[in-house]
N, C-alpha and C positions, 0 to 999 in steps of 0.2 A: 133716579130715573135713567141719566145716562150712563150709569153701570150697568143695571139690567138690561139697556138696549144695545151694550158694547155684549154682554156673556152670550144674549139672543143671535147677535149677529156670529159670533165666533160656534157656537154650536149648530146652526145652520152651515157654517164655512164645512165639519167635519160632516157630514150628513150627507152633502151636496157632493156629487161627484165628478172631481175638475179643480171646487173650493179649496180643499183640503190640499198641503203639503204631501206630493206625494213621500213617501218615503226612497230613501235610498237605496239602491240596490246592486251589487258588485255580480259579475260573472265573471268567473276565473278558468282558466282554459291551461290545464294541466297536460305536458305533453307526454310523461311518462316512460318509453322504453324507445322511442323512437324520433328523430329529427321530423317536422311537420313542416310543408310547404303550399300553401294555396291549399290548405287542407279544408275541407266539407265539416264544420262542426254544432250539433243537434244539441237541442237541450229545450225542456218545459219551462213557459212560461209560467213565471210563480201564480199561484190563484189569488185572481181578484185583480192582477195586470193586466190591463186592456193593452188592444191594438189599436193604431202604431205604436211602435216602440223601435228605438234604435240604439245603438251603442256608441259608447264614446270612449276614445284612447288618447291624451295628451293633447285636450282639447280637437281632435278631428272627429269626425262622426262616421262611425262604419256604419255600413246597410245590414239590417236584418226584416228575415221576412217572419211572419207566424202564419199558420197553415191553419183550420177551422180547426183543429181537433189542438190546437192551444203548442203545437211543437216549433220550436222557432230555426231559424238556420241564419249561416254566415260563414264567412271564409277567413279561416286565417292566414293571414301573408306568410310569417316565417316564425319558427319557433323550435329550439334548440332543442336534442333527447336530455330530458330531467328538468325543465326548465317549465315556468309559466308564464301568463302574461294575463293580467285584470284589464276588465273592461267597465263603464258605469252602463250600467241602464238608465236612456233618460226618454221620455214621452216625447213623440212625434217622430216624424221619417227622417231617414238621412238626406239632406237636402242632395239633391242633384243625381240622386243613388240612382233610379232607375234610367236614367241615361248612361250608365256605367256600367255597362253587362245587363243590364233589364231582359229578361227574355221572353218574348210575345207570341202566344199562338196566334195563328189567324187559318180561318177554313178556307183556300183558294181551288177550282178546279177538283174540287169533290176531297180535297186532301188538307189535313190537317200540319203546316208547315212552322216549324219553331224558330225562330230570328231571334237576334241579340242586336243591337248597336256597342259595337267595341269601345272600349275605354277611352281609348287614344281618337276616336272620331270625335269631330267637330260638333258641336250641336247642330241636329238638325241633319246630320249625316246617315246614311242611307245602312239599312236595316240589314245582317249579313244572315242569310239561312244557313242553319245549323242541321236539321235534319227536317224528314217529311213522315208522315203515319198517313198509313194508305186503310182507311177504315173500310168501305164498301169494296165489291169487285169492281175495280178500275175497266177502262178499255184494254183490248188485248194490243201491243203491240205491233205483233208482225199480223197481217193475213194467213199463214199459215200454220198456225196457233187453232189447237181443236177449243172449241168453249168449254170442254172439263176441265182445262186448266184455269181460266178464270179462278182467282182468288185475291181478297181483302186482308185486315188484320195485321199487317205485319210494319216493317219500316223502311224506308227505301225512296230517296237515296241520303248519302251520311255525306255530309260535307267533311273537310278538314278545314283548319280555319285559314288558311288562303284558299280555301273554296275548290279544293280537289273533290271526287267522285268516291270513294271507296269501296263501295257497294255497287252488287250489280243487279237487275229485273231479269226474269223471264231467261235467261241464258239460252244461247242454242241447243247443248250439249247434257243440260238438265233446266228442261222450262218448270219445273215446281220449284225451284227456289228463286228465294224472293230477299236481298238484302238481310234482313234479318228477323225469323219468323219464330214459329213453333209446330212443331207435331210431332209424333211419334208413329211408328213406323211399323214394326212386327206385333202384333197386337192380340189379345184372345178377349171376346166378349159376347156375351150370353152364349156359351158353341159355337162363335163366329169367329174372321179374323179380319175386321178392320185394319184397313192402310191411308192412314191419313196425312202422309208424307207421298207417296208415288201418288199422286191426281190422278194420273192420266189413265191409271188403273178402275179408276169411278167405284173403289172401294170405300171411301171414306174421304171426309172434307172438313175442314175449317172455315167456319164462317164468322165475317162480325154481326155482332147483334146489336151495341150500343154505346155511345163515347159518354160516358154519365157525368164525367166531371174535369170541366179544365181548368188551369189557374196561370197566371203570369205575375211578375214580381221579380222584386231587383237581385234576387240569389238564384231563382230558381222558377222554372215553369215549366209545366208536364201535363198528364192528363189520367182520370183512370177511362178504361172501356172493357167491353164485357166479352166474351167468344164463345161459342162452342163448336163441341168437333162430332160431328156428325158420322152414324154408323150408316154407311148405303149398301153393304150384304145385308142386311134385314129383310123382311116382305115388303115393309114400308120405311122409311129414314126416321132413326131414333138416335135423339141426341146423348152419348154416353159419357163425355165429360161436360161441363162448364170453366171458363175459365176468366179470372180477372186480372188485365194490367196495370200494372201503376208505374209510369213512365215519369223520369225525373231529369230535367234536362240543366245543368250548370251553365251559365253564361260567362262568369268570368273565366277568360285564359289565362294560362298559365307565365309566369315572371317572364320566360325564354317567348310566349305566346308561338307554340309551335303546337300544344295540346288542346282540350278541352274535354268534358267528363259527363256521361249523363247516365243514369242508374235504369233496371229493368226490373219490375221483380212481376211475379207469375206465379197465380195461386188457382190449384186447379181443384174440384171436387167431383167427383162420381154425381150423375144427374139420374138413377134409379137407383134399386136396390142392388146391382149386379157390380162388381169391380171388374177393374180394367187391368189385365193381367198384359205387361210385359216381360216377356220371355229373353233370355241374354242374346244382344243383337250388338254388329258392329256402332251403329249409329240409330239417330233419334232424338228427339227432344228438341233443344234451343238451336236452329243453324244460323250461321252467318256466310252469306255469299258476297265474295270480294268481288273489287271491279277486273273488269272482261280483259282488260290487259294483261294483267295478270296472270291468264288461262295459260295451262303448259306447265312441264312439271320442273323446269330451270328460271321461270318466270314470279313462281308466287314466291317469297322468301317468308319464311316460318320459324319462328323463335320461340321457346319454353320457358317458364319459369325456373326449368332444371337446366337452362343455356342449351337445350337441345338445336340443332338448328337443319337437320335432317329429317325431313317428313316419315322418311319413311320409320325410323328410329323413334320419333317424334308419337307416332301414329299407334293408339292405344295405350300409351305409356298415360301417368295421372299428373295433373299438376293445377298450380295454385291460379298460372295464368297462361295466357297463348296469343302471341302478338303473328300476325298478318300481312305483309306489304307487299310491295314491288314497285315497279318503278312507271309512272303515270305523269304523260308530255314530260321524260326524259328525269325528273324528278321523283324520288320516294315518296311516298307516302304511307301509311296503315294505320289499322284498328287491332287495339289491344284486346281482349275478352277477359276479365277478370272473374274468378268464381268466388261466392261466399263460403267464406267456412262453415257455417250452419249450412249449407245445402244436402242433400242427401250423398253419402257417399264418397264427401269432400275429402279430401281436393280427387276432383273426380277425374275418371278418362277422358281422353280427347279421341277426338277423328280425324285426323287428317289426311284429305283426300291426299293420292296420289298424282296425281297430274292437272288437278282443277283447285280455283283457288278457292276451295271452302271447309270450314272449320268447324264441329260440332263439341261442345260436353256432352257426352253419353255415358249416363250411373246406369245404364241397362249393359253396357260390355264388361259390367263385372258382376253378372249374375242376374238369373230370375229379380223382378219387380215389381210390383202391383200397387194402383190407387184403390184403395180402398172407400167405402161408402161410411163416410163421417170424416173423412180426413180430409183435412186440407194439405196438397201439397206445395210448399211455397219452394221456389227458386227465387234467388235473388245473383245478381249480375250487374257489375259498371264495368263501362264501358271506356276507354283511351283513343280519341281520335286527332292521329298526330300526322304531321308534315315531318319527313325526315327518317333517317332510319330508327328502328327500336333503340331504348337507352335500357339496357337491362336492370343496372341501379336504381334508374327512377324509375321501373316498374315495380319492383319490388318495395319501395318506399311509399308508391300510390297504392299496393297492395297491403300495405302493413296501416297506410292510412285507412282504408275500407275495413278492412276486417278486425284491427285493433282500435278504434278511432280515439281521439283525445277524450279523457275524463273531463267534465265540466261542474264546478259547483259554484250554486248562487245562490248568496247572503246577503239577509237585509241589514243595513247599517243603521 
């Protein structure tokens, strides 16, 4: 009798989910042709692993987050080229973790604003903004702003982690850009020509439509939201792309803490039967406008991935990335713009304006272009926003991070 009630009990144990020993499970994080450092590394949770789940190295317990669609993230500290390093997977959170870089949306003032609390604070220490997402048309700043430039959608403004500005709104000198947006510019659709980058033209616009999903957690917290770019040469306003963001925001800084990382990607579809034809144009697509100090053509300082460091040289030439600064209350600062190697075109041209501190990838200044109807065009883009001048090695290193990222395999023991 108390055999059989010992076997009942022990087959209920595996049945039961919790009961049961979970199994053991190794994740190994291969670094492969490259030195890693605070690197961003992905990998599927095995099926049938629930969440929480966190990792552990030499008895400490790192943070990992999982994302609904079962993809897990975390950071590696350091890790030598050809080298690896095991972690366990064991069940529950890492204690303390989201006090440790946690990063927090919250909607304040009609804006969607990301904060972290830094490692090095105190518990209970006060929440540092990283960036803001300007979803609806904000108010116009100046009074002498026409209302066709009103515009949503985009990012602005970008902290550095001592809380510099880098980014600028509304400029005098070109009020359509906005920190960091999207549109495209020279454009043919249905025998029209749409300009959804000059506003003030009232040819064409960008609008947001809807922020469908945010998330916060101890690695990472983002959001996606929805856009489109509206045709106004039409008889009436038809919308001719659709667009979706998926915004990724990195909390923990970097060992020096002078960085920090957050990803963009941008997936656009034709919204009728008719594509969207661009024609080879200087500029278009992804911009990013620096802070206003910067304005002046001996003021913005500009560095390539090819070490270029003259704009004018700089300017159409293609490359893997394009760092930004100057100098803001007496001190540097800038934002790096990294491009994906999968993008179209890659590593693709740049713009660099001349005299203003703004920065574009445009795959249209090297040839005709078109979004076609069934295709999805995805961009992807991270981002570097640092105090200090550009480090050209560690751009290149955070570039070979993104685009090559660490191999990871995970085995059950």
């Amino acid at each position: 009798m108390q055999r059989t009630f010992c076997r009942l009990i022990y087959l209920f144990a595996l049945c039961t989910p919790g009961l049961a020993a979970e199994k053991k499970i190794s994740v190994t994080v291969l670094a492969g042709d490259f030195d890693r450092r605070d690197t961003v590394v992905t990998f599927t949770l095995p099926a049938g692993v629930r969440n929480p789940h966190s990792l552990r190295r030499d008895g400490k317990a790192v943070p990992l987050q999982v994302g609904k669609d079962g993809q897990a993230a975390f950071i590696v500290d350091e890790l030598k080229k050809g080298s690896q390093i095991e972690y366990e997977l064991i069940a529950g959170p890492a204690k303390g973790s989201f006090k440790s870089g946690g990063v927090r949306p919250g909607l304040e003032d009609g804006k969607l604003k990301f904060s972290v609390v830094a490692a090095d604070n105190p518990p209970g220490g006060q929440d540092r903004t990283l960036l803001e997402y300007q979803p609806e048309r904000g108010p116009l700043p100046r009074a002498d702003i026409k209302p066709v430039f009103l515009r949503g959608a985009y990012l602005h403004p970008i902290y550095t982690p001592s809380g510099k500005i880098v980014t600028d709104d509304y400029p005098t000198n070109h009020i359509h850009h906005h920190g960091i947006w999207w549109s495209w510019t020279k454009t043919e659709f249905d025998g029209r020509e749409p300009d959804f980058w000059n506003m003030g033209d009232a040819k064409g616009r960008v609008e947001f439509v809807a922020l469908t999903d945010t998330w916060s957690g101890p690695v990472h917290g983002g959001f996606h939201s929805q856009h489109r770019f509206v045709d106004l040469t039409a008889p009436k306003p038809v919308t001719a792309l659709t667009e979706t963001w998926e915004l990724t925001v990195y909390g923990a800084p970097s060992h020096s803490k002078s960085y920090w990382l957050f990803d963009l990607v941008s997936q656009q579809q034709c919204a009728t039967a008719g594509a969207l034809k661009l024609p080879t144009y200087r500029y278009g697509g992804l911009g990013v406008r620096g802070n206003g100090a910067w304005n002046g053509k001996e003021k913005a300082l500009f560095l390539t991935s090819e070490g270029e460091t003259d704009r004018d040289k700089g300017n159409t030439s293609r490359g893997r990335w394009c760092d930004m600064g100057g100098l803001i209350d007496g001190a540097q600062a800038g934002i790096a713009i990294l491009c994906h190697p999968h993008n179209f075109r890659a590593p693709q041209p740049m713009r660099l304006h001349p005299t203003e501190p703004f920065f574009n990838f445009a795959p249209q200044q090297a040839g005709d272009m078109a979004i076609q109807p069934g295709q999805n065009y995805i961009s992807r883009y991270r981002f570097v926003v640092h105090d200090g001048p550009p480090d050209r090695a560690e751009l290149d290193r955070l570039w070979n991070d993104y685009a090559h990222p660490p191999t990871v395999r995970v085995q059950e023991k």
